[in-house]
Backbone as XML, in Angstrom:
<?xml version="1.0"?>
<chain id="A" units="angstrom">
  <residue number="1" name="UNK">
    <atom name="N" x="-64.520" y="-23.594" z="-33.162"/>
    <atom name="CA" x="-64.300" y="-22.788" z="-34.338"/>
    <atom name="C" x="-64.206" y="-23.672" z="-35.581"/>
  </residue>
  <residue number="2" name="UNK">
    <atom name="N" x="-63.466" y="-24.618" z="-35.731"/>
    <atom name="CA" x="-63.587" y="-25.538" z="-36.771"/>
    <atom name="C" x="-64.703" y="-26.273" z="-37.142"/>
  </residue>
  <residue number="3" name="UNK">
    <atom name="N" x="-65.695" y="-26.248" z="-35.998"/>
    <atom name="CA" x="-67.104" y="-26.922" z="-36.434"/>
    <atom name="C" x="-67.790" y="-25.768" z="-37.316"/>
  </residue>
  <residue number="4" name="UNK">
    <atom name="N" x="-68.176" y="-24.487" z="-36.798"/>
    <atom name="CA" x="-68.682" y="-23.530" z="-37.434"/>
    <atom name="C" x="-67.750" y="-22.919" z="-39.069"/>
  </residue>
  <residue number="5" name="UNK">
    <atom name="N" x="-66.524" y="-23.328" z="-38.901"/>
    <atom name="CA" x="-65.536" y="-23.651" z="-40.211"/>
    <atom name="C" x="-65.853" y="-24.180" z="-41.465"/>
  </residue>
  <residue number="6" name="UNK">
    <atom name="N" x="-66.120" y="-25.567" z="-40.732"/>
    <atom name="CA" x="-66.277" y="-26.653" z="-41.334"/>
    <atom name="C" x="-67.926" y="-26.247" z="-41.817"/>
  </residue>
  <residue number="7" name="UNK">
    <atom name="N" x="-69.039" y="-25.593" z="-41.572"/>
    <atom name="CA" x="-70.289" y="-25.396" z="-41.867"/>
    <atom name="C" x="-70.047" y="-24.105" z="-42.916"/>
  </residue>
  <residue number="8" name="UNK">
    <atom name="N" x="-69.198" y="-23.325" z="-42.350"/>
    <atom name="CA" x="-68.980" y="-22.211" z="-43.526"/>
    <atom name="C" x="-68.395" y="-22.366" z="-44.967"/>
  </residue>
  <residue number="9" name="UNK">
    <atom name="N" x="-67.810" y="-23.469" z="-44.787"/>
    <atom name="CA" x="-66.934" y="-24.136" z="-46.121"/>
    <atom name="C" x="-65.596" y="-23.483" z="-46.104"/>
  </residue>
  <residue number="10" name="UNK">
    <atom name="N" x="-64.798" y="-23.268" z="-44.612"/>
    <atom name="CA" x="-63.233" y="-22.742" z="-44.384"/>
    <atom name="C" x="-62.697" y="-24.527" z="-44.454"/>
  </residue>
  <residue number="11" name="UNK">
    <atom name="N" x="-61.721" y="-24.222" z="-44.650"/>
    <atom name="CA" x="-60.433" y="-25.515" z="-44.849"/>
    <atom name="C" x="-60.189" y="-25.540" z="-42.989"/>
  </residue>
  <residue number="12" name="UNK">
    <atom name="N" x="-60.941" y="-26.884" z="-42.534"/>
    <atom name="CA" x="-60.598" y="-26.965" z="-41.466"/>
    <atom name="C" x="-59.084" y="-27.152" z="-40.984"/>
  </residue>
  <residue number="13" name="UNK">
    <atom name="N" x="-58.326" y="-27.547" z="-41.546"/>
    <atom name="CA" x="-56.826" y="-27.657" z="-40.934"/>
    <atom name="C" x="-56.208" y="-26.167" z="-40.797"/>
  </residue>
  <residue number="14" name="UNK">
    <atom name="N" x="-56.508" y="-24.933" z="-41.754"/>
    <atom name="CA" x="-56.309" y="-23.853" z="-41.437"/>
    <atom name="C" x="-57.269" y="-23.243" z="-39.973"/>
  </residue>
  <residue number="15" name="UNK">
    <atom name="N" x="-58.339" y="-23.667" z="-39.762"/>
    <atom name="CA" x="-58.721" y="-22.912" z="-38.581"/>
    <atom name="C" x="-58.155" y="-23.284" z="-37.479"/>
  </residue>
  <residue number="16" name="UNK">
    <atom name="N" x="-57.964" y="-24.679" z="-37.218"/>
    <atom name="CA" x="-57.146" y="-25.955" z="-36.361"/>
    <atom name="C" x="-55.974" y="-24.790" z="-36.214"/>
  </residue>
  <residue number="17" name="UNK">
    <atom name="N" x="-54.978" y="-24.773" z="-37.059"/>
    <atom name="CA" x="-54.010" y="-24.138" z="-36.879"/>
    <atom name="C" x="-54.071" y="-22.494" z="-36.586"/>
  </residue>
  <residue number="18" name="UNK">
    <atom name="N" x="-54.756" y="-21.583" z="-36.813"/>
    <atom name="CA" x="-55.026" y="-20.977" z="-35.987"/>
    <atom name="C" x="-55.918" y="-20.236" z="-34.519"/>
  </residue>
  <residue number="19" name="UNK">
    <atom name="N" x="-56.464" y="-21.457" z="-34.508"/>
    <atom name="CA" x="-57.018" y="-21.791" z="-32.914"/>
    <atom name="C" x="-55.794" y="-21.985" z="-32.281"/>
  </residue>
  <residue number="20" name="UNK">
    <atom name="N" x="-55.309" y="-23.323" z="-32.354"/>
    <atom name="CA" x="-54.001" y="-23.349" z="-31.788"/>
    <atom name="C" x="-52.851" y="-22.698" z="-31.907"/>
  </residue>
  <residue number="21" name="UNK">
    <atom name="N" x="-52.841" y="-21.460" z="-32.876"/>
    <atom name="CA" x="-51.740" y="-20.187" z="-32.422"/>
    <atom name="C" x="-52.187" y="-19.375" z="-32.002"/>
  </residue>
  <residue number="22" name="UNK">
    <atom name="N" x="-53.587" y="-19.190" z="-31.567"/>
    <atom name="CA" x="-54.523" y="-18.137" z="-30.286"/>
    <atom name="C" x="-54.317" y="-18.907" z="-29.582"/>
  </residue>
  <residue number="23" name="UNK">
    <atom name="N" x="-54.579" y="-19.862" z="-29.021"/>
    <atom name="CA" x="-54.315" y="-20.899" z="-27.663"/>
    <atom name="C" x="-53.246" y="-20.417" z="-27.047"/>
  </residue>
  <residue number="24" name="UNK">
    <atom name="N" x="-52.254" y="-21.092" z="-28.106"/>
    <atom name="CA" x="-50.524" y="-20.861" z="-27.792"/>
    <atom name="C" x="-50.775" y="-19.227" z="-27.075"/>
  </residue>
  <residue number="25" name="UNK">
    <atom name="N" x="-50.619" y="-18.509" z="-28.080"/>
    <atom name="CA" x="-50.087" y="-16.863" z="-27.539"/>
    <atom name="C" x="-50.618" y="-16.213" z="-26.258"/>
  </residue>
  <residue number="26" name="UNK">
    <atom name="N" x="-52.327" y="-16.776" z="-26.136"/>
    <atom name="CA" x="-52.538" y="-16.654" z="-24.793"/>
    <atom name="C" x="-52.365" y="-17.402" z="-23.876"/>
  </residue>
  <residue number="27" name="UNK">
    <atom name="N" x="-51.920" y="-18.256" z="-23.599"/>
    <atom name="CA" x="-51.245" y="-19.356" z="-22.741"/>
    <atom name="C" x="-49.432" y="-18.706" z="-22.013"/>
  </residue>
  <residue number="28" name="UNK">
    <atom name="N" x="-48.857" y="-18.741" z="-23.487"/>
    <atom name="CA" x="-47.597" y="-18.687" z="-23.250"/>
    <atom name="C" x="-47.327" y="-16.912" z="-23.078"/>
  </residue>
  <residue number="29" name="UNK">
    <atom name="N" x="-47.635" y="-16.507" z="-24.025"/>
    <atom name="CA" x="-47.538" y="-14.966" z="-24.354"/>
    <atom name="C" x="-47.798" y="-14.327" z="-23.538"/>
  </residue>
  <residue number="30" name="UNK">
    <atom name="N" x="-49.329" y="-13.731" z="-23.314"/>
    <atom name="CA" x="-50.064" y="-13.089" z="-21.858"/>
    <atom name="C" x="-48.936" y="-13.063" z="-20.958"/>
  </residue>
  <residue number="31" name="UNK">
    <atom name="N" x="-48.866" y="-13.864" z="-20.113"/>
    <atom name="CA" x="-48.908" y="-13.891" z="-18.701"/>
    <atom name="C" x="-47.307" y="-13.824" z="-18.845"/>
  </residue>
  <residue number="32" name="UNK">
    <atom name="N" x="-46.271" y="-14.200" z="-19.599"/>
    <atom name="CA" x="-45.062" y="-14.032" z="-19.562"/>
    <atom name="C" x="-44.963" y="-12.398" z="-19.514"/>
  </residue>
  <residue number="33" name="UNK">
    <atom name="N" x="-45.968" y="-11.616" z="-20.634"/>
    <atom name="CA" x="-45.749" y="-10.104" z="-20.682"/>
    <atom name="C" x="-46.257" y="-9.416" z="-19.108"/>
  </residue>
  <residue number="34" name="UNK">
    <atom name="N" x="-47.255" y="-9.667" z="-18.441"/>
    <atom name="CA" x="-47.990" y="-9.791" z="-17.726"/>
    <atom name="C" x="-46.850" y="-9.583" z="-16.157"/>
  </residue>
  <residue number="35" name="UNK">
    <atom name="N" x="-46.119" y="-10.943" z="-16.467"/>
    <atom name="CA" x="-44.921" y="-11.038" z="-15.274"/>
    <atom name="C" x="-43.633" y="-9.952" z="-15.372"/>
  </residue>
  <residue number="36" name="UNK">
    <atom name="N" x="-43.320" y="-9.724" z="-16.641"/>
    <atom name="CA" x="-42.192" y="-8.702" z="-17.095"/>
    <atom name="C" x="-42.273" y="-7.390" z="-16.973"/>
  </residue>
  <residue number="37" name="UNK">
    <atom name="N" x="-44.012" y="-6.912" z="-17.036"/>
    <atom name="CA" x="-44.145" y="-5.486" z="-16.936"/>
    <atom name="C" x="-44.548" y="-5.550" z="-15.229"/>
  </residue>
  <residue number="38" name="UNK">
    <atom name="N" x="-45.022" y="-6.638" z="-15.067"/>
    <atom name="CA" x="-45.247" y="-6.633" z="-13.315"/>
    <atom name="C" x="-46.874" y="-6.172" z="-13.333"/>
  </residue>
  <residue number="39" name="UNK">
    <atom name="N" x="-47.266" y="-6.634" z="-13.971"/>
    <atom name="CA" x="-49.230" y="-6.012" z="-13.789"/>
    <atom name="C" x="-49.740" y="-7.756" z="-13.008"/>
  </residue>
  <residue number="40" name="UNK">
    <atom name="N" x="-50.415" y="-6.648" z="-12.336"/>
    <atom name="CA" x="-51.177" y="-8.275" z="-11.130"/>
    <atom name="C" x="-51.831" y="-7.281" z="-10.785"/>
  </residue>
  <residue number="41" name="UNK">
    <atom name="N" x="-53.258" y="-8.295" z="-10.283"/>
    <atom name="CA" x="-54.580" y="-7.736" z="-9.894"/>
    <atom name="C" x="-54.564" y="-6.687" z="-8.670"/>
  </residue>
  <residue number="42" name="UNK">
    <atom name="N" x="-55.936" y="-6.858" z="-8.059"/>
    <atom name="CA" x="-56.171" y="-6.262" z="-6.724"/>
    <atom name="C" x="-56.188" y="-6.993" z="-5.821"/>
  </residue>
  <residue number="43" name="UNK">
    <atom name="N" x="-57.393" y="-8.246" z="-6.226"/>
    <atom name="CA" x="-57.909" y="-9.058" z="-5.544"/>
    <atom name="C" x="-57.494" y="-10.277" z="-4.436"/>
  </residue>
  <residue number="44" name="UNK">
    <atom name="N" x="-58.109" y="-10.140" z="-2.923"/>
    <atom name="CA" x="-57.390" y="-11.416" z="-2.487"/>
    <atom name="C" x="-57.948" y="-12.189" z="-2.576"/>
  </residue>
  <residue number="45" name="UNK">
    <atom name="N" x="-56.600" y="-13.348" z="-2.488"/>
    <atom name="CA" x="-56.864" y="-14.810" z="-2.813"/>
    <atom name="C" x="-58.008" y="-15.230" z="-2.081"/>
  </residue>
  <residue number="46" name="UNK">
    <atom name="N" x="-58.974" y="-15.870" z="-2.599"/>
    <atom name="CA" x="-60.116" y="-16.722" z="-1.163"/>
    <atom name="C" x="-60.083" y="-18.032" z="-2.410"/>
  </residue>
  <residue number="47" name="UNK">
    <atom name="N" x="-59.403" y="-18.757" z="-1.072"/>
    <atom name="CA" x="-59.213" y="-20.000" z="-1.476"/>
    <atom name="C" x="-60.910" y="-20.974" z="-2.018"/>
  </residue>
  <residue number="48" name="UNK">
    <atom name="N" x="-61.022" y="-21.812" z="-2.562"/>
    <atom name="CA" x="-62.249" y="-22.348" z="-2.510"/>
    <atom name="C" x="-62.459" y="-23.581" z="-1.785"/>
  </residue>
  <residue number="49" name="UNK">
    <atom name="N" x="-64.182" y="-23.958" z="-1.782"/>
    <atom name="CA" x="-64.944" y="-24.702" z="-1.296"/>
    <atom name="C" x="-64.039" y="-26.507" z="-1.554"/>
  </residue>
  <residue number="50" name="UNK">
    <atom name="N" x="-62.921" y="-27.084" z="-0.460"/>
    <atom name="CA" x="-62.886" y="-28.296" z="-1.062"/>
    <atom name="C" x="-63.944" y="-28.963" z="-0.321"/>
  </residue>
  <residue number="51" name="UNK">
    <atom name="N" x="-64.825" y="-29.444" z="0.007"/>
    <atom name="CA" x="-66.075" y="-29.942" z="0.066"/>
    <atom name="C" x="-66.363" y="-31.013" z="-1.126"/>
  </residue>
  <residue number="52" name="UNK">
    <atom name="N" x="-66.558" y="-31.605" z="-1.151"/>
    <atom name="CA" x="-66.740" y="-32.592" z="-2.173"/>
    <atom name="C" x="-68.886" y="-33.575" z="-1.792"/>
  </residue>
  <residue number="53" name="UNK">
    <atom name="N" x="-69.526" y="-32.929" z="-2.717"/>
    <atom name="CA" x="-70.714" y="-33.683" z="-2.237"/>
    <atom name="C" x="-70.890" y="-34.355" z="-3.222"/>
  </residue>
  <residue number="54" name="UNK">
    <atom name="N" x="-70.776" y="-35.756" z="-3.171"/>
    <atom name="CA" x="-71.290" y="-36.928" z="-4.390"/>
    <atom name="C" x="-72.173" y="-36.773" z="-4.866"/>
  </residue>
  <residue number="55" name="UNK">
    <atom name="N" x="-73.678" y="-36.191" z="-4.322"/>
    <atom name="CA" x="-75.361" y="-36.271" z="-4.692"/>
    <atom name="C" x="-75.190" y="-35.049" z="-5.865"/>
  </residue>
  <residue number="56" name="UNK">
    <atom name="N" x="-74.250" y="-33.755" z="-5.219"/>
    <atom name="CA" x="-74.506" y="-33.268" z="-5.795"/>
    <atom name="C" x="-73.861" y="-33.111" z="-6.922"/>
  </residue>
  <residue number="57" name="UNK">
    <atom name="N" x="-72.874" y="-33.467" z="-7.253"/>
    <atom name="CA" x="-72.109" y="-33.626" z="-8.417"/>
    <atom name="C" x="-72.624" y="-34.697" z="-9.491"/>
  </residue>
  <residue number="58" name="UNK">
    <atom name="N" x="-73.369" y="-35.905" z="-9.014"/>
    <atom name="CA" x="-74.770" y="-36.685" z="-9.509"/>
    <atom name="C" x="-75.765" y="-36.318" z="-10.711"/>
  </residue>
  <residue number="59" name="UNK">
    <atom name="N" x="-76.286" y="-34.564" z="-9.585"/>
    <atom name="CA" x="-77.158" y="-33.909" z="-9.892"/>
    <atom name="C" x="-76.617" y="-32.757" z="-10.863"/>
  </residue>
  <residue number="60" name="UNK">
    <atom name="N" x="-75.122" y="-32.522" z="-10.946"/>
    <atom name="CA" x="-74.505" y="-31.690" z="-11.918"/>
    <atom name="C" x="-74.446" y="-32.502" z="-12.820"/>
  </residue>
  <residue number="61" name="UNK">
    <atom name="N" x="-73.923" y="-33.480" z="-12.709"/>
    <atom name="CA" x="-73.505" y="-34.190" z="-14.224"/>
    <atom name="C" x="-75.319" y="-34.677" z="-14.923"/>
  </residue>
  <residue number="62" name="UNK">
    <atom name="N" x="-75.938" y="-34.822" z="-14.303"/>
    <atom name="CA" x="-77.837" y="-35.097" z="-14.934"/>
    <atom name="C" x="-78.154" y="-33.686" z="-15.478"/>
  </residue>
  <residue number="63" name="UNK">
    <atom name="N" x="-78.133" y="-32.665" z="-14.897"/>
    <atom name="CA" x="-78.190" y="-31.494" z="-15.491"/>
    <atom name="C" x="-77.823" y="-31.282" z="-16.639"/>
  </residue>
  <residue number="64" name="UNK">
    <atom name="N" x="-76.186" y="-31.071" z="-16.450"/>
    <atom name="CA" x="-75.507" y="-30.766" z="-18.028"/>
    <atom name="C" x="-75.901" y="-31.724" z="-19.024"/>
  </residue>
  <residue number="65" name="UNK">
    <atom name="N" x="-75.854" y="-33.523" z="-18.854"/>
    <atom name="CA" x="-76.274" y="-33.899" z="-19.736"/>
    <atom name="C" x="-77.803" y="-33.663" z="-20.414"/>
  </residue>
  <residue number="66" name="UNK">
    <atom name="N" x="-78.524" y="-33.351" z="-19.859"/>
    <atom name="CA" x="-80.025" y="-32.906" z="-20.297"/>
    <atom name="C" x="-79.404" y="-31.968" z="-21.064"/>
  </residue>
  <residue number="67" name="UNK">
    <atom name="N" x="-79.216" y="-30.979" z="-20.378"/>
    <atom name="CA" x="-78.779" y="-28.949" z="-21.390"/>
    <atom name="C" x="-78.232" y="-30.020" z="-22.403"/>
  </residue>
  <residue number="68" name="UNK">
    <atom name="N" x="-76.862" y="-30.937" z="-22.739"/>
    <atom name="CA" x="-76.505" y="-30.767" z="-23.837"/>
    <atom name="C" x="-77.805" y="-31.720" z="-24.709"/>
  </residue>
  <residue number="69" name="UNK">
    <atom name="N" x="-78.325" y="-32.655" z="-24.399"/>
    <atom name="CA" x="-79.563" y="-33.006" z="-25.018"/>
    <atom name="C" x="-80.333" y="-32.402" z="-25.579"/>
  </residue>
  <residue number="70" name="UNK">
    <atom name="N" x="-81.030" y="-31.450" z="-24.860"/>
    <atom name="CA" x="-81.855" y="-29.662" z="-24.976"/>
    <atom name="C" x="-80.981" y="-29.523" z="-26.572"/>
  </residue>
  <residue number="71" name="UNK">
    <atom name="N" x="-79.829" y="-29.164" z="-26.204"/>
    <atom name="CA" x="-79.037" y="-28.378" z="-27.129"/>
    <atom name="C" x="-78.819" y="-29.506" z="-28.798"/>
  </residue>
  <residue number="72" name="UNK">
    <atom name="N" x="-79.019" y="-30.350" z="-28.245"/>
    <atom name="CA" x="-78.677" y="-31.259" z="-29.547"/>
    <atom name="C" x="-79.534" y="-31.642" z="-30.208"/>
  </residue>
  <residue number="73" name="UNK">
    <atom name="N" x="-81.297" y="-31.284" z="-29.930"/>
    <atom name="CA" x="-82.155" y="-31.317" z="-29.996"/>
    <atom name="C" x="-82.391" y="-30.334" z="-31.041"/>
  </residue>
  <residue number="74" name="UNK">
    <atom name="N" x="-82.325" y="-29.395" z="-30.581"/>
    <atom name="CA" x="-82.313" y="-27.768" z="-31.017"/>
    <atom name="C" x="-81.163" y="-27.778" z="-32.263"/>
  </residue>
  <residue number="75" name="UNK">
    <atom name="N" x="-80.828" y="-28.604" z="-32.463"/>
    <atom name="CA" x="-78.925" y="-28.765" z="-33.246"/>
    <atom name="C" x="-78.385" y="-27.339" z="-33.213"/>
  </residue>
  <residue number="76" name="UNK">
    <atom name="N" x="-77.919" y="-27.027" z="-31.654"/>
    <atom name="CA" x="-77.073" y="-26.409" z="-32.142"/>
    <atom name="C" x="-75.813" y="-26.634" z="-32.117"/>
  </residue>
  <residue number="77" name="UNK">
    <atom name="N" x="-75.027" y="-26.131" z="-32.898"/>
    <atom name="CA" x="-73.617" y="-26.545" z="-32.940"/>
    <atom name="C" x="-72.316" y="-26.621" z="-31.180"/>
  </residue>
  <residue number="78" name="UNK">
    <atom name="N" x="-71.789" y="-27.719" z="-31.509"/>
    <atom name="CA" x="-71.505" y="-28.246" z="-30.384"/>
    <atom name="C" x="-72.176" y="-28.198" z="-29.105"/>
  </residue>
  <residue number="79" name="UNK">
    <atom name="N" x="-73.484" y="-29.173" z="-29.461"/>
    <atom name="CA" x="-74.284" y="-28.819" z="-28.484"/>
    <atom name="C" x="-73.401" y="-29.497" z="-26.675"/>
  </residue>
  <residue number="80" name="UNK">
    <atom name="N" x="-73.558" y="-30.365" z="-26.656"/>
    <atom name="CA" x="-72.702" y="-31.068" z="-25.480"/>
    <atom name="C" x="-71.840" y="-30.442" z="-24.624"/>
  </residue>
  <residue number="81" name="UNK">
    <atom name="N" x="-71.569" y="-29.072" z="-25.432"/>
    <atom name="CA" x="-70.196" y="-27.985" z="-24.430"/>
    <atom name="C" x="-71.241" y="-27.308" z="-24.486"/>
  </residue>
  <residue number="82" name="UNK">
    <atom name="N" x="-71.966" y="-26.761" z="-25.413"/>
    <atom name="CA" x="-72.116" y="-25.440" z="-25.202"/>
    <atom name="C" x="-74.194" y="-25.413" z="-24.695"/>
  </residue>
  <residue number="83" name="UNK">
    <atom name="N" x="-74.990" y="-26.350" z="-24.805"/>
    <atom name="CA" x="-76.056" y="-26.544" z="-23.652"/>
    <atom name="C" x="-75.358" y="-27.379" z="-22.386"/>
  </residue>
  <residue number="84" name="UNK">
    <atom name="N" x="-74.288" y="-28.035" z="-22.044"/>
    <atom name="CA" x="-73.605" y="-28.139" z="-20.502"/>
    <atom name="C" x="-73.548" y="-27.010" z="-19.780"/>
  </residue>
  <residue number="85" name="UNK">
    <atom name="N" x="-72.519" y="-26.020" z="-20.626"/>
    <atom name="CA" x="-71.845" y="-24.892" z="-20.264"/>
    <atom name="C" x="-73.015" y="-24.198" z="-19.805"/>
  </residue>
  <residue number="86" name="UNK">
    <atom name="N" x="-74.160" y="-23.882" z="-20.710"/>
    <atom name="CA" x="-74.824" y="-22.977" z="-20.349"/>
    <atom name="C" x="-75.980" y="-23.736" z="-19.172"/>
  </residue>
  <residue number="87" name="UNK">
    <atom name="N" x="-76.084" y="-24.758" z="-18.883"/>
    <atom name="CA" x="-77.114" y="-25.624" z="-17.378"/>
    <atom name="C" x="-75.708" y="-25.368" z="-16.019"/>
  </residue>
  <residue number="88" name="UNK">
    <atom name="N" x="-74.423" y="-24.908" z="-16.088"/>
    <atom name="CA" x="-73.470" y="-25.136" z="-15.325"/>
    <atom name="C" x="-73.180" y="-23.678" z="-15.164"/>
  </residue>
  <residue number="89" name="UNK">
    <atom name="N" x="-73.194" y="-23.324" z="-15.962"/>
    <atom name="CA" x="-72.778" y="-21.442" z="-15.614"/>
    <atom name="C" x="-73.856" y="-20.876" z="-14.363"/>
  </residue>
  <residue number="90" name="UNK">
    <atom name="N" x="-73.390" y="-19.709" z="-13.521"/>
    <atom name="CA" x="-74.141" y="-19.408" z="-12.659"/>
    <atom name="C" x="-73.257" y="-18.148" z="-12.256"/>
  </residue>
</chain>
């Protein structure tokens, strides 16, 4: 948010500071209200895959770095998260 801020001509220390009081409130806030009213899902737990494959985690990290390349290429803004994110999403 402060990069696209900072391009709009907002005072980055004001967006900084309210990123980090959205952070905060959903971090701390949520899930405290969440526990007090007693709301919890449906879903059961299925634990995940610990499996660990070196080649392929190799082949994840070559991926994302290309996407964010792709992406930085293209300039788009924060390319490195956001062409990773999108070669890693599935």
């Amino acid at each position: 948010m402060t990069v696209l801020g900072e391009r709009f001509g907002a005072r980055v220390d004001r967006v900084a500071a309210a990123q980090s009081l959205r952070i905060l409130i959903v971090v701390a806030v949520v899930p405290a209200a969440y526990a007090t009213l007693g709301v919890h899902g449906s879903d059961l737990y299925i634990p995940g895959s610990r499996a660990f494959a070196p080649g392929g985690f190799v082949l994840l990290m070559a991926a994302t770095a290309a996407g964010g390349a792709l992406a930085a290429a293209l300039r788009v803004p924060n390319a490195f998260m956001l062409g990773s994110l999108a070669v890693a999403i599935r």
